[in-house]
C-alpha positions as CSV (number, residue, x, y, z in Angstrom):
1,X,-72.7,60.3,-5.1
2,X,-73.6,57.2,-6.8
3,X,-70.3,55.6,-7.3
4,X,-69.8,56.0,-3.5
5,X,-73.3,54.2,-3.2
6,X,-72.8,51.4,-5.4
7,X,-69.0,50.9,-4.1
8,X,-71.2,50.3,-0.6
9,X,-74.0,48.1,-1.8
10,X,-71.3,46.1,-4.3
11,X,-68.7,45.4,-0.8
12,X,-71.8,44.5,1.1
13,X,-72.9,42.0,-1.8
14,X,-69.2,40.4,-2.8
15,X,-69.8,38.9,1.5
16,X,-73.0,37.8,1.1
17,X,-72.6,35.8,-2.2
18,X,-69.3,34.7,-0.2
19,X,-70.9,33.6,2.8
20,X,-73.6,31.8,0.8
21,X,-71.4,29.8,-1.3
22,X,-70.0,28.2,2.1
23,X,-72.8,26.3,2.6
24,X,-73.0,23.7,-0.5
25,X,-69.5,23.8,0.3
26,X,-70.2,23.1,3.9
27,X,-72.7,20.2,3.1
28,X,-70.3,18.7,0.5
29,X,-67.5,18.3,2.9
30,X,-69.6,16.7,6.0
31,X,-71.3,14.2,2.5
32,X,-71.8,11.5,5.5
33,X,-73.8,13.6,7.6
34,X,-75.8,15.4,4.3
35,X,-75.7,11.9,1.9
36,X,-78.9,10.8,4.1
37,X,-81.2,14.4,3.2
38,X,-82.5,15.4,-0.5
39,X,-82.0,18.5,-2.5
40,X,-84.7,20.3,-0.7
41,X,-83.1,20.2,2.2
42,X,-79.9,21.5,0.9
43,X,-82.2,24.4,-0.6
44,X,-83.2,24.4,2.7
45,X,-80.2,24.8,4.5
46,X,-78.8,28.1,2.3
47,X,-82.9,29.8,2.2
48,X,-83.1,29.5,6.1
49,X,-79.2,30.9,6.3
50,X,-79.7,33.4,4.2
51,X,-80.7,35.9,7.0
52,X,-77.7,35.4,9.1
53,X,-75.2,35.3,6.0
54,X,-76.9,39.1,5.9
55,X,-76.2,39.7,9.4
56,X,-72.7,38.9,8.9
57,X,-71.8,40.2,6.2
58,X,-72.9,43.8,7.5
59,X,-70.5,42.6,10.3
60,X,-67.9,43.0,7.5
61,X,-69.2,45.7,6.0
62,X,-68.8,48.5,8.7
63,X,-65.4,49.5,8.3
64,X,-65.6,50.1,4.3
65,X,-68.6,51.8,5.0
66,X,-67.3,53.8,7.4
67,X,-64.1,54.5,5.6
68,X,-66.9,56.0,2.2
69,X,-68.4,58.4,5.1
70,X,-65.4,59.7,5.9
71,X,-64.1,60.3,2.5
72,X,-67.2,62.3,1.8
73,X,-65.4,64.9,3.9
74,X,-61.9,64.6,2.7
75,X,-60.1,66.7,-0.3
76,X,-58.7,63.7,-2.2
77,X,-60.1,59.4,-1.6
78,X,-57.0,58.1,-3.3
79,X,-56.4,57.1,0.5
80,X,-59.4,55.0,-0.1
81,X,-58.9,52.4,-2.2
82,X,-55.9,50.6,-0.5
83,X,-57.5,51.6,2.8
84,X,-60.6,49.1,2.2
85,X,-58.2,46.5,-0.2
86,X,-56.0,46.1,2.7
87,X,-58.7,45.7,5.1
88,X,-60.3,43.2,2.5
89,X,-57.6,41.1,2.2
90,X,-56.5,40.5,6.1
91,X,-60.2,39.9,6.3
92,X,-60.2,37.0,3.5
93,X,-56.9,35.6,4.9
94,X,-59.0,35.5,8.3
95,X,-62.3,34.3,7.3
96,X,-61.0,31.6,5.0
97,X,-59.2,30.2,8.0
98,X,-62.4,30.0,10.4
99,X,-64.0,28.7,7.5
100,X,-61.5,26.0,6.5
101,X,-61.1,25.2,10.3
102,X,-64.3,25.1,10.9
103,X,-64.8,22.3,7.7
104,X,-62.3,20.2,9.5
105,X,-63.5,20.8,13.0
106,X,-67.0,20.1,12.8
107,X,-67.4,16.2,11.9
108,X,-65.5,15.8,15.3
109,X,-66.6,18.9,17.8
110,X,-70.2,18.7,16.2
111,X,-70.8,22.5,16.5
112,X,-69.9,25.2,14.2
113,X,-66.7,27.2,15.1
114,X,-66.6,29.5,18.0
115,X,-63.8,30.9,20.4
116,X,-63.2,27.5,21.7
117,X,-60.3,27.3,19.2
118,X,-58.5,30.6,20.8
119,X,-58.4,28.9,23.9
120,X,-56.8,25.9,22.9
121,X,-54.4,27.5,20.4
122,X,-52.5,29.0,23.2
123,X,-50.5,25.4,22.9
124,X,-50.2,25.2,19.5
125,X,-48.3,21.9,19.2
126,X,-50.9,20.5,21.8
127,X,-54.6,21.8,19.8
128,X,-52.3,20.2,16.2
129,X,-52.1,17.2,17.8
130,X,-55.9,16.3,17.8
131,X,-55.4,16.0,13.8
132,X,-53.5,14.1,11.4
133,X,-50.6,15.1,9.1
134,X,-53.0,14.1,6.1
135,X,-55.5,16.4,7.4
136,X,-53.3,19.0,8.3
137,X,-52.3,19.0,4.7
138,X,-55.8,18.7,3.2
139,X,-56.5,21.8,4.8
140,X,-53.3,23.6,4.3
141,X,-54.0,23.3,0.5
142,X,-57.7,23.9,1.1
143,X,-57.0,27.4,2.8
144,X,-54.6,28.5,0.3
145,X,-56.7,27.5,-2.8
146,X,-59.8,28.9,-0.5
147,X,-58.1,32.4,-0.2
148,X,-57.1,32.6,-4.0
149,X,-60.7,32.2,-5.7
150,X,-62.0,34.5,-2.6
151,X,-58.8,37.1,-3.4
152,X,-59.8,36.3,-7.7
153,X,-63.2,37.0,-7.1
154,X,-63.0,40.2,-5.2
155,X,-60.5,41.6,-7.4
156,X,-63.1,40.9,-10.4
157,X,-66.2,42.2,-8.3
158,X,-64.3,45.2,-8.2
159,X,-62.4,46.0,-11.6
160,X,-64.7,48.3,-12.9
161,X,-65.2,50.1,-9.4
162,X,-63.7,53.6,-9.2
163,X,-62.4,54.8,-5.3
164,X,-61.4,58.5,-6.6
165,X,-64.3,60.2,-5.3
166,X,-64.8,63.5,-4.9
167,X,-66.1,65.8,-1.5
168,X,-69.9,65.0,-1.2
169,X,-71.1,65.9,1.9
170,X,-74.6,64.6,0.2
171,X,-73.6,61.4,-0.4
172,X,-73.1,61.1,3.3
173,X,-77.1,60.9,3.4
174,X,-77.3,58.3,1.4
175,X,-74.6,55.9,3.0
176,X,-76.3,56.6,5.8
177,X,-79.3,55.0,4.9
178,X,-77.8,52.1,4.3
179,X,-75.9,51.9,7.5
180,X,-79.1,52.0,8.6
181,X,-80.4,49.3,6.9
182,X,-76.9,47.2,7.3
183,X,-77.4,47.7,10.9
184,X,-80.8,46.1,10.8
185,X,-79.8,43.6,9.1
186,X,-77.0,42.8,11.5
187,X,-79.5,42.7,14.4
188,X,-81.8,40.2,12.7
189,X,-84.5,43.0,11.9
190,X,-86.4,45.6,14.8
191,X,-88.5,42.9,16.2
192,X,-87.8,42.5,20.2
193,X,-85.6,39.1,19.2
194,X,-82.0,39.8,17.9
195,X,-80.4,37.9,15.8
196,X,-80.2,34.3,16.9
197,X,-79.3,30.5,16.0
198,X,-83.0,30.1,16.4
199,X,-83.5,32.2,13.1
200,X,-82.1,29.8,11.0
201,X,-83.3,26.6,12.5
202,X,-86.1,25.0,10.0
203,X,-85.4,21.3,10.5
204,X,-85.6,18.4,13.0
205,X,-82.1,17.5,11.8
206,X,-79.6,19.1,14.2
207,X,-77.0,18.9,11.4
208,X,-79.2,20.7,8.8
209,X,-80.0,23.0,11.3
210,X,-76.1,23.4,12.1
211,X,-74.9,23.9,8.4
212,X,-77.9,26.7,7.9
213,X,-75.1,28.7,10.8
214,X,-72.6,30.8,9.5
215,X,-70.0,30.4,10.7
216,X,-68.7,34.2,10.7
217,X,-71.6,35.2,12.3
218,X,-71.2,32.3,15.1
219,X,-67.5,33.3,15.7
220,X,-68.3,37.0,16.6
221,X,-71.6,36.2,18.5
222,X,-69.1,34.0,20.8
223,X,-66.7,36.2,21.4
224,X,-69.4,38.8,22.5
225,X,-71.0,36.7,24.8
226,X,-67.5,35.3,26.4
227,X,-67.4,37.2,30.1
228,X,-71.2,38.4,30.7
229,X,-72.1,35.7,32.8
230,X,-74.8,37.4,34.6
231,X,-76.1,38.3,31.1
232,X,-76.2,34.9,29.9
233,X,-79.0,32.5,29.7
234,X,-81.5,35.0,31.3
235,X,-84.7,32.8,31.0
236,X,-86.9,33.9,33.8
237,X,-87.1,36.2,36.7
238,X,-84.7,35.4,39.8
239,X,-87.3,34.0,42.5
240,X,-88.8,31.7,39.5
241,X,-85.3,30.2,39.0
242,X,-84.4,30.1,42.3
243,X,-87.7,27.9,43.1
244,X,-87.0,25.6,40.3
245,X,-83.7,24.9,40.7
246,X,-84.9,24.1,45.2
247,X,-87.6,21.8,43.9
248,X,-85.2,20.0,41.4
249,X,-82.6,19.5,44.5
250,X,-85.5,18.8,47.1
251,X,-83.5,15.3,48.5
252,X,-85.9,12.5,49.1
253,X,-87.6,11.8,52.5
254,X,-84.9,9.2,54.0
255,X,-81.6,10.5,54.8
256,X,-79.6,6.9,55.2
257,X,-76.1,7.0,53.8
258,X,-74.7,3.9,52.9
259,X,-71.0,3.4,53.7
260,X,-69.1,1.5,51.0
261,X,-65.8,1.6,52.0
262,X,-63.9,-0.9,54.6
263,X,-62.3,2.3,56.5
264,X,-62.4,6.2,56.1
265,X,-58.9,6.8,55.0
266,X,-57.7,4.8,52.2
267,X,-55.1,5.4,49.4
268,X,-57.0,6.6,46.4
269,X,-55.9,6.2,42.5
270,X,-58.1,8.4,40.3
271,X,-58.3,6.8,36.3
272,X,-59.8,9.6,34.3
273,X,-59.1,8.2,31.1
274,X,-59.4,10.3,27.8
275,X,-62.8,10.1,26.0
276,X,-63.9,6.7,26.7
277,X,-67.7,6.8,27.1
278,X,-70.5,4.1,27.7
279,X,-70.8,3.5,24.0
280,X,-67.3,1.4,24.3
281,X,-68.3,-0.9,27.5
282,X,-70.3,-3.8,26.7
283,X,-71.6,-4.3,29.8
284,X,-73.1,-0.8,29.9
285,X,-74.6,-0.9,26.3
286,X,-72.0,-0.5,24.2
287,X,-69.7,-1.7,21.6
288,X,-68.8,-5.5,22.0
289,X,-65.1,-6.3,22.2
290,X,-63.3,-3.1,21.9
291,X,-63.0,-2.6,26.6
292,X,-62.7,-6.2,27.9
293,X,-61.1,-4.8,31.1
294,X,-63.5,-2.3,32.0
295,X,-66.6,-4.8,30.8
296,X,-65.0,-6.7,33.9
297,X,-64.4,-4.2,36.2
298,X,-67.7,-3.0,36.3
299,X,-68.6,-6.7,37.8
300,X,-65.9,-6.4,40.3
301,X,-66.7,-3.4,42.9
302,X,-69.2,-0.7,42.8
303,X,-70.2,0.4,39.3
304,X,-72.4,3.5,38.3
305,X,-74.5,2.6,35.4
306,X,-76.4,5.4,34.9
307,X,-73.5,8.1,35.3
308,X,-73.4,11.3,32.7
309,X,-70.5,13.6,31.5
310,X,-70.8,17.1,32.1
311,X,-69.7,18.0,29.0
312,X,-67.5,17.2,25.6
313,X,-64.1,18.4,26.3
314,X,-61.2,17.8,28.5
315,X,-60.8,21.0,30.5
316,X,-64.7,21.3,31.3
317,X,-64.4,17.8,32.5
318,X,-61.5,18.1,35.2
319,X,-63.5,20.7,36.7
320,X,-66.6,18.9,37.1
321,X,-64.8,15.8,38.6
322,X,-62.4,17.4,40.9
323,X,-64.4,21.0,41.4
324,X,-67.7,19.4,41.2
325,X,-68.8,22.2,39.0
326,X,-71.1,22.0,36.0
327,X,-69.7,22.6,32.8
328,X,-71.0,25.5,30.9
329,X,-72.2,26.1,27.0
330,X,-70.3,29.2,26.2
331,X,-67.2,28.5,28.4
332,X,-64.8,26.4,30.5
333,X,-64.1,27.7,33.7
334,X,-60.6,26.3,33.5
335,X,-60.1,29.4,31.4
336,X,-60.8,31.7,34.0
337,X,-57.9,31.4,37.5
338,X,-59.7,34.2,38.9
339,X,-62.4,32.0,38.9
340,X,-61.3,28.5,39.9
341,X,-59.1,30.1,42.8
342,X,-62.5,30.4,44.3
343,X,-63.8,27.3,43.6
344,X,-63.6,24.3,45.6
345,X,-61.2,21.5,44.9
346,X,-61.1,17.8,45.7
347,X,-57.7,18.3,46.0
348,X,-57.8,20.4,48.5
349,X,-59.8,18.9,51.1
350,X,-57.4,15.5,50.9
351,X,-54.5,17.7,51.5
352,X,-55.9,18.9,54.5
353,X,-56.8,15.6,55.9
354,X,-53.0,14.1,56.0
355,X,-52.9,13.0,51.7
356,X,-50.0,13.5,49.8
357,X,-51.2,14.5,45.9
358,X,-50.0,13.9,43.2
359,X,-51.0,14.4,39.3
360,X,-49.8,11.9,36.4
361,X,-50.2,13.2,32.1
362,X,-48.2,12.3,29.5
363,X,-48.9,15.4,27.9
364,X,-48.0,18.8,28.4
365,X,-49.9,20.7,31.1
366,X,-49.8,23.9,29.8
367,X,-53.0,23.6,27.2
368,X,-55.8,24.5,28.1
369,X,-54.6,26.4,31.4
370,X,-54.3,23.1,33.1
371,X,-51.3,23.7,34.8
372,X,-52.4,26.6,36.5
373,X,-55.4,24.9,38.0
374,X,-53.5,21.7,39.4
375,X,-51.4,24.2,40.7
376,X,-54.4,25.8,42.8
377,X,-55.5,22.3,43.4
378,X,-52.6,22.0,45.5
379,X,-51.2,18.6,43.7
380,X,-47.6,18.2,45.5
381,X,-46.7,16.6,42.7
382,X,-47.3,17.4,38.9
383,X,-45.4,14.8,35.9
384,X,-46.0,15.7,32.6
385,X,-44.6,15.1,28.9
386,X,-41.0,16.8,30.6
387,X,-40.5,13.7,32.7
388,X,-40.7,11.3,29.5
389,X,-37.8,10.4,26.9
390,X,-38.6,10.5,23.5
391,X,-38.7,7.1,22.8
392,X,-41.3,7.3,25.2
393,X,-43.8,9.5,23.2
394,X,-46.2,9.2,20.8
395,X,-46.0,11.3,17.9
396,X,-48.6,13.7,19.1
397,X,-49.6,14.4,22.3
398,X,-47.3,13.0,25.0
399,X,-46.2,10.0,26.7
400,X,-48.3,6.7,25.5
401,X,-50.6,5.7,28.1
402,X,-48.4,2.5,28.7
403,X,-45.5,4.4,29.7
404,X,-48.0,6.3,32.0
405,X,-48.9,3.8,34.1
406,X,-45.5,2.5,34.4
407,X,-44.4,5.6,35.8
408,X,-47.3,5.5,38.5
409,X,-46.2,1.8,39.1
410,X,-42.5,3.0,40.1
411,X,-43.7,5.6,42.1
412,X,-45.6,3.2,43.6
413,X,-43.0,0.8,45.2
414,X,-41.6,4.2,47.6
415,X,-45.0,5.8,48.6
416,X,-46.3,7.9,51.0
417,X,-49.4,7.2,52.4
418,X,-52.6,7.8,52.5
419,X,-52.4,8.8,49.1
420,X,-54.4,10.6,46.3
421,X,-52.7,10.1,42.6
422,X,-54.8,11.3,39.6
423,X,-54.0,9.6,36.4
424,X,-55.0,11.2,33.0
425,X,-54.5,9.2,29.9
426,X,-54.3,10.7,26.5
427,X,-54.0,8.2,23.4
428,X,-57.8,7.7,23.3
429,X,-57.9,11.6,21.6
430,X,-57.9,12.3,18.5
431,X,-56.1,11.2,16.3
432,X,-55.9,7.9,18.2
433,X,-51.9,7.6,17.8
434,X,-51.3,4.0,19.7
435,X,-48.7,1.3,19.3
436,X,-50.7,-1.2,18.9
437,X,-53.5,-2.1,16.2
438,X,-55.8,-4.5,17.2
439,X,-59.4,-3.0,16.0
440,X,-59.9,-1.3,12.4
441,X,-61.1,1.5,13.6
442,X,-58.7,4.1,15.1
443,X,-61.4,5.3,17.8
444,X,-62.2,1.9,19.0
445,X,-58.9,0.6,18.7
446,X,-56.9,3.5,21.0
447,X,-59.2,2.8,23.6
448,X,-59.3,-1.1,23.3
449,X,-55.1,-0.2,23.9
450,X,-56.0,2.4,26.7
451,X,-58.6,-0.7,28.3
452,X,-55.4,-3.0,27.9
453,X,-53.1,-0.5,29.7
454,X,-55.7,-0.3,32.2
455,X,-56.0,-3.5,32.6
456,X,-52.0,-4.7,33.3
457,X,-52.2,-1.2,35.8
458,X,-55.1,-3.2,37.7
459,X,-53.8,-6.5,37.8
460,X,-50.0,-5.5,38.9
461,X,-51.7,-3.5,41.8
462,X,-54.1,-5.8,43.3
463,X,-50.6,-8.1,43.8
464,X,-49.4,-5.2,46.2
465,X,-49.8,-5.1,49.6
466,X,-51.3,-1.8,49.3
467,X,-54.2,-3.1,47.7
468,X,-56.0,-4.0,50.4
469,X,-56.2,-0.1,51.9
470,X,-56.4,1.4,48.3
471,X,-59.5,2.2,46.5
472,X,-59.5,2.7,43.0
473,X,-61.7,5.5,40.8
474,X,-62.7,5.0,36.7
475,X,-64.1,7.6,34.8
476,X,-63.6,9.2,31.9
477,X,-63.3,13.3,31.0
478,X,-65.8,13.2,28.9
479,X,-67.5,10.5,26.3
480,X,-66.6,10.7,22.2
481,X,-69.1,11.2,19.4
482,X,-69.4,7.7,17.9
483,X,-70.6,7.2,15.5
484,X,-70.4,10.5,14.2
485,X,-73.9,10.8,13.5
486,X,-74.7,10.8,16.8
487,X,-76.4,14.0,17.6
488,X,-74.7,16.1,20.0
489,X,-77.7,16.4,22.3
490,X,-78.3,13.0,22.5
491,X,-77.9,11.9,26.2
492,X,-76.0,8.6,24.9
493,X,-72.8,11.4,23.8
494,X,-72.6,11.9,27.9
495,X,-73.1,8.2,29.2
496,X,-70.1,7.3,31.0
497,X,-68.8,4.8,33.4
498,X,-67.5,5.3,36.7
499,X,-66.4,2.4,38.5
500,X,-65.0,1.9,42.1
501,X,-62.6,-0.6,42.8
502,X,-60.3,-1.8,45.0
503,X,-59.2,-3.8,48.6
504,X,-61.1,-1.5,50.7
505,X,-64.5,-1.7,48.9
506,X,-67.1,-3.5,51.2
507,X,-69.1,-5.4,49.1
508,X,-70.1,-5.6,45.1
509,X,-72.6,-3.6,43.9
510,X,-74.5,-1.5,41.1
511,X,-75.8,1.9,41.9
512,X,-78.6,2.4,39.0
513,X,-79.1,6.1,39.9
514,X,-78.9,9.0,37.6
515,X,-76.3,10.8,38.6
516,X,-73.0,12.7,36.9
517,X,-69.8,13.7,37.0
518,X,-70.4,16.4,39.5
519,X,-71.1,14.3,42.4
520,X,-67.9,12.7,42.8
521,X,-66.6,14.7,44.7
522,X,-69.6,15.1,47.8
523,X,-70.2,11.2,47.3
524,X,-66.2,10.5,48.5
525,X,-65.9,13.3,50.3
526,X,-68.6,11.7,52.7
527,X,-67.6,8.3,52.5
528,X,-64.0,9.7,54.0
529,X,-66.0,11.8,56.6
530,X,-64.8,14.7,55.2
531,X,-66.9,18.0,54.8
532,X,-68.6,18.8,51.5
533,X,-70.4,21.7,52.1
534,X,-68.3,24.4,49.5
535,X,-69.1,21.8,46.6
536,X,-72.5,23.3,46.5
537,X,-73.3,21.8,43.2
538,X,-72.3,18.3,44.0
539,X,-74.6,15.7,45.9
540,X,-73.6,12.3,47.2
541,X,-74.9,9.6,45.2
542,X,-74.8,7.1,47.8
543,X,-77.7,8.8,50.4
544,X,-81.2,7.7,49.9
545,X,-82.0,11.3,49.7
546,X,-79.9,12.1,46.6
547,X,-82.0,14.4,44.3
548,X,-81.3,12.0,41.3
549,X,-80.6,13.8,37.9
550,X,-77.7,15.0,35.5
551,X,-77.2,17.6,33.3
552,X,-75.0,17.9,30.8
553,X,-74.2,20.9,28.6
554,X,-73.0,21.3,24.9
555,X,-72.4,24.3,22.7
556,X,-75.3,26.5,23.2
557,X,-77.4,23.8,24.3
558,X,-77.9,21.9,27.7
559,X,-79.7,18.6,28.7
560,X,-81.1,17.5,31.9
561,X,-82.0,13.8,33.2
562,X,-84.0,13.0,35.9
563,X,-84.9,9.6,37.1
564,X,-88.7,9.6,34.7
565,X,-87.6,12.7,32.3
566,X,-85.1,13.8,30.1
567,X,-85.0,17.0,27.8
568,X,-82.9,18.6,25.5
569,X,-82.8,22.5,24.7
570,X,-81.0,24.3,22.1
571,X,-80.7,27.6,24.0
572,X,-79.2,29.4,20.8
573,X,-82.5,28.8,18.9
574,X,-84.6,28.9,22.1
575,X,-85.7,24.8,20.4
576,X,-87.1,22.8,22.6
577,X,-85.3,19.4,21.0
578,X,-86.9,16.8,23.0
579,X,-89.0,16.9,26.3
580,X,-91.3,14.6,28.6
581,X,-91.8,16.7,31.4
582,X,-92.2,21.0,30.7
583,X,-91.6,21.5,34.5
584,X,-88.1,19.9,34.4
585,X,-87.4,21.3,30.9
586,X,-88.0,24.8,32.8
587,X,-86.0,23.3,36.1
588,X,-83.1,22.8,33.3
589,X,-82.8,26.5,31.9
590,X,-83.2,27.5,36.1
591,X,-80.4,25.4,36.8
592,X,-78.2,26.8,34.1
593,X,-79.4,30.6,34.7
594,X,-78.2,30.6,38.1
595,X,-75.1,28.1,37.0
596,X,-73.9,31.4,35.6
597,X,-75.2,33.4,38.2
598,X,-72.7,31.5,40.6
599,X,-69.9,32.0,37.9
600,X,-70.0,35.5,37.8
601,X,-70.6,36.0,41.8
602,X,-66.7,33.6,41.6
C-alpha cells in the first residue's frame, strides 16, 4: 500500500519541481525585461506561482493516478510501469515544446502561450516565417537539450521506485485521498474562486506578473475556455450590461454628418499595411525618420489622430476593419466560418452597389483561415504568393511589398470601375525580411522600406487620371510592440493611423476623435450613402453624434478609451490595471460581456 502511495506523491512532485524550475529559467531568457527588477522579485515571481505550478501539475498527474487505482484491482501491475513511462515521456516531449515555444514567443506576443499557436500552425511554413533561422536553431537545440535533463531527471526520480504491486483494494482509499487533494489543488482550493491568473498576480509589473503563469496551466485553461462564448467574461447580470453598454453608445445631441468626399461613388484603394503603428509616424508621436511618407500623408487629406487597433494580430484585425467587429481576448473570429458567414462584410455591401473587388497579399492566404473569409467577403478577385515568381519572394513570407504594389499598379492600367482593391503588405512582420537596409534596427527599418513602397504606390497613382475619382484608405492591422518593454495594455501598443487620401477628398483635415478600427466600415459606408445598419458595432466617425471611444482587447485583458477616460483590465486576474473613471471601467467589461454574447447568438 505504501509503495503505491509514494509512487503517487513522488509523480506528483517530479512536475512540480519541474514546473518551478521554468521560471528562473523563464526570467533568465526574457534578461531585458527581468535585468530592471531585484532578487526579491524573482523570489517573488516563483512564491506567487507556486500555486498554479500545483494546479498543473495535478493536471499531469491524473492519468498515473488513475492508472495506480486501477491496478489496485488487477492480478499482476507489470502493465504499469511502461503504462505511466510512456505516458511520461509523450508528456515531456509535449511540455518541453510549449515551454521552449513559449520562451521564444513571449518577448514578441507579450503573453504566455496559449491555443493561439494551434491556430496558426495549421500553415506551418507561414507561423515559421515570423522567426529567424538563428532562432529557429536556438530553439531546436534548446528543446532537445530541454527534453534530455527533463527525460535524465525523471529516470533518476524514479530508479529506486518499484511498479510490481500487488491487489490492494485498500490502497485504493488512500489514492483516493489524494485525488482528492490533487483535485483541490487543480481548482485553486474550495473557496468560490477557481483557479485564476489573478492568483498569481503580486506585482505592478505586468511582466513579473506574466512570468509568475505557468505556462502548462495557461495552455489547458485556453483550450477549455475556446467555444463557451456565452460563458465567457460573465461580469454582471444581463439588464446591468445591457444598460452600460446603451449609455456608452448614447450618440451626442447633434446629429450633422459631415460629407468629406467630392461624390458618393468613387474607386477605393484600401492600404492595410502589416504592423505599422503610431509609434513609427512622427507626426503622430512617434519615432523620427523611420515613415517619411506617411509623416506627409497625414498633412495631405483627412488624417485620424486619435485612431486605436482592435487588437495585436493580423486575423483579428481584418475582421475589425472590413467586419467592423471587435476583436476578442480568447479568440479570433476569423477562426470560426460558421461565424463570419453571419457577420457583415464591407465587402459585401460594395459588391452590391455596382464595385468590382478585389484582394492583393504576397503571402499565402491560407493561414490563419484567411482565405475562407475573403471568400465570404465576396472579393472577385483574390492574388496571393501563387501569382509571384520566386525571384519575387522574400525568404519568408511571400511576395516583397514592392513587388505588391507593382502588381496593383498593372492591374491598374485595365480597370474596372468603381472599384474596391484591398492591399495587405507583409515585410513589416516579423522577422522584418526586406531588400533594403537603411535603419539598424530590423523593425524600424522594414517599415521605413514598407513607408518607401508606399510612397512610389502614392505618387505613381496621383499621375493617373483615375486619381481624381479615387479615394485612398491607410491603416494598419494592428500596431507592434516597440520597444519591447512596452506593456501590452498600454493604449500606445493600439495607436494607429488611418489616413484618407486621394482626388475625391473635399478638403484637408484632422479628425481628433477617439475612435478605432471598428468604425471604418459605418464611417464609409455613410459617406457612399450606403446602409450600415448590420455593422451593429461600428459607428461613423464623422457625425457629431459619434459616441467617441475605442476599445481594444489583448490576451485576457481589454482596454477602453473614451474622450476624458481610459482603463485597462486584466480580466484573467480580475486586476484593475489602470482606471480614471469606475463607470467606464464597468461600461468596458459590459461591452465585452455582451461582445461575446453577440458571438455566440452568430
Amino acid at each position: 500500500m505504501k509503495e503505491r502511495f509514494k509512487f503517487a506523491i513522488l509523480y506528483y512532485a517530479y512536475w512540480v519541481i519541474i514546473f518551478v524550475i521554468q521560471k528562473p529559467i523563464f526570467l533568465l531568457y526574457q534578461f531585458n525585461e527581468t535585468k530592471q527588477h531585484g532578487m526579491s522579485d524573482w523570489i517573488g515571481t516563483i512564491t506567487h506561482g507556486f500555486c498554479m505550478d500545483l494546479s498543473a501539475a495535478g493536471y499531469c498527474s491524473i492519468l498515473p493516478i488513475l492508472f495506480l487505482f486501477i491496478s489496485c484491482f488487477t492480478k499482476s501491475s507489470k502493465w504499469l510501469k511502461p503504462a505511466v513511462n510512456g505516458y511520461s515521456y509523450l508528456l515531456i516531449i509535449f511540455l518541453s515544446i510549449l515551454f521552449v515555444s513559449d520562451l521564444f514567443l513571449y518577448k514578441y506576443w507579450g503573453f504566455r502561450i496559449d491555443t493561439t499557436p494551434l491556430f496558426y500552425l495549421k500553415n506551418p511554413k507561414d507561423a515559421m516565417a515570423s522567426g529567424t533561422w538563428t532562432e529557429y536553431v536556438a530553439a531546436g537545440i534548446s528543446l532537445i537539450i530541454y527534453i534530455y535533463l527533463l527525460y535524465k531527471f525523471y529516470r533518476l526520480f524514479f530508479k529506486k521506485t518499484d511498479s510490481n504491486f500487488s491487489p490492494s483494494y485498500i490502497t485504493t482509499l488512500p489514492l483516493l485521498l489524494f485525488s482528492a487533494l490533487i483535485f483541490v489543488l487543480i481548482r485553486g482550493g474550495i473557496s468560490v474562486s477557481t483557479m485564476n491568473a489573478g492568483f498569481v498576480y503580486f506585482s505592478k509589473s505586468t511582466f513579473l506578473n506574466h512570468a509568475a503563469i505557468n505556462p502548462t496551466w495557461n495552455f489547458i485553461n485556453s483550450c477549455t475556455k475556446e467555444n463557451d462564448f456565452d460563458k465567457q467574461y460573465r461580469f454582471m447580470p444581463e439588464e446591468e450590461a445591457v444598460q452600460l453598454v446603451t449609455l456608452l453608445n448614447t450618440p451626442k445631441d447633434t446629429t450633422n454628418t459631415h460629407t468629406v468626399l467630392l461624390n458618393q461613388q468613387p474607386n477605393i484603394i484600401l492600404i492595410i499595411m502589416e504592423g505599422i503603428g503610431s509609434n513609427m509616424i512622427e507626426t503622430l508621436g512617434g519615432k523620427s525618420g523611420v515613415a517619411p511618407n506617411l509623416c506627409k500623408y497625414t498633412q495631405e487629406g483627412i488624417c485620424f489622430t486619435n485612431f486605436y487597433a482592435s487588437s495585436f494580430r493580423t486575423d483579428r484585425g481584418l475582421v475589425a476593419i472590413l467586419s467592423g467587429y471587435p476583436a476578442q481576448p480568447t479568440n479570433s473570429l476569423m477562426k470560426y466560418p460558421n461565424k463570419t458567414q453571419n457577420t457583415p462584410i464591407l465587402t459585401q455591401k460594395l459588391r452590391q452597389n455596382g464595385y468590382h473587388t478585389a484582394f492583393y497579399y504576397g503571402g499565402d492566404d491560407n493561414f490563419t483561415n484567411l482565405h475562407s473569409y475573403l471568400i465570404t467577403a465576396d472579393y472577385q478577385t483574390i492574388i496571393n504568393n501563387h501569382d509571384f515568381k520566386g525571384n519575387e519572394m522574400s525568404a519568408k513570407w511571400g511576395a516583397y511589398d514592392h513587388v505588391l504594389f507593382n502588381r496593383v499598379k498593372k492591374d491598374l492600367e485595365d480597370v474596372q470601375t468603381p472599384f474596391f482593391k484591398t492591399i495587405l503588405t507583409l515585410n513589416s512582420h516579423e522577422p522584418f525580411d526586406v531588400p533594403s537596409h537603411v535603419l539598424d534596427e530590423p523593425y524600424p527599418n522594414s517599415v521605413h522600406y514598407t513607408d518607401s513602397c508606399i510612397g512610389i504606390f502614392i505618387e505613381d497613382l496621383k499621375k493617373q487620371a483615375i486619381w481624381e475619382n479615387t479615394l485612398v484608405i491607410i491603416l494598419p492591422d494592428h500596431a507592434y510592440r516597440y520597444p519591447f518593454d512596452l506593456d501590452n495594455s498600454d493604449p500606445w501598443r493600439y495607436a494607429i493611423p488611418m489616413i484618407w487620401l486621394g482626388g475625391v477628398i473635399q478638403s484637408l483635415q484632422t479628425i481628433t476623435k477617439t475612435c478605432s478600427q471598428i468604425d471604418l466600415a459605418s464611417t464609409l459606408l455613410h459617406q457612399l450613402n450606403i446602409s450600415a445598419d448590420e455593422f451593429s458595432f461600428s459607428h461613423n466617425i464623422l457625425d457629431d453624434a459619434y459616441p467617441s471611444y475605442a476599445f481594444y482587447s489583448y490576451i485576457d485583458g481589454f482596454g477602453l478609451i473614451t474622450e476624458n477616460d481610459t482603463v485597462r483590465y486584466d480580466c484573467g486576474a480580475n486586476q484593475v490595471i489602470y482606471s480614471t473613471n469606475n463607470i467606464v471601467l464597468q461600461q468596458g467589461k459590459a461591452y465585452l460581456q455582451k461582445l461575446y454574447d453577440d458571438i455566440a447568438n452568430r
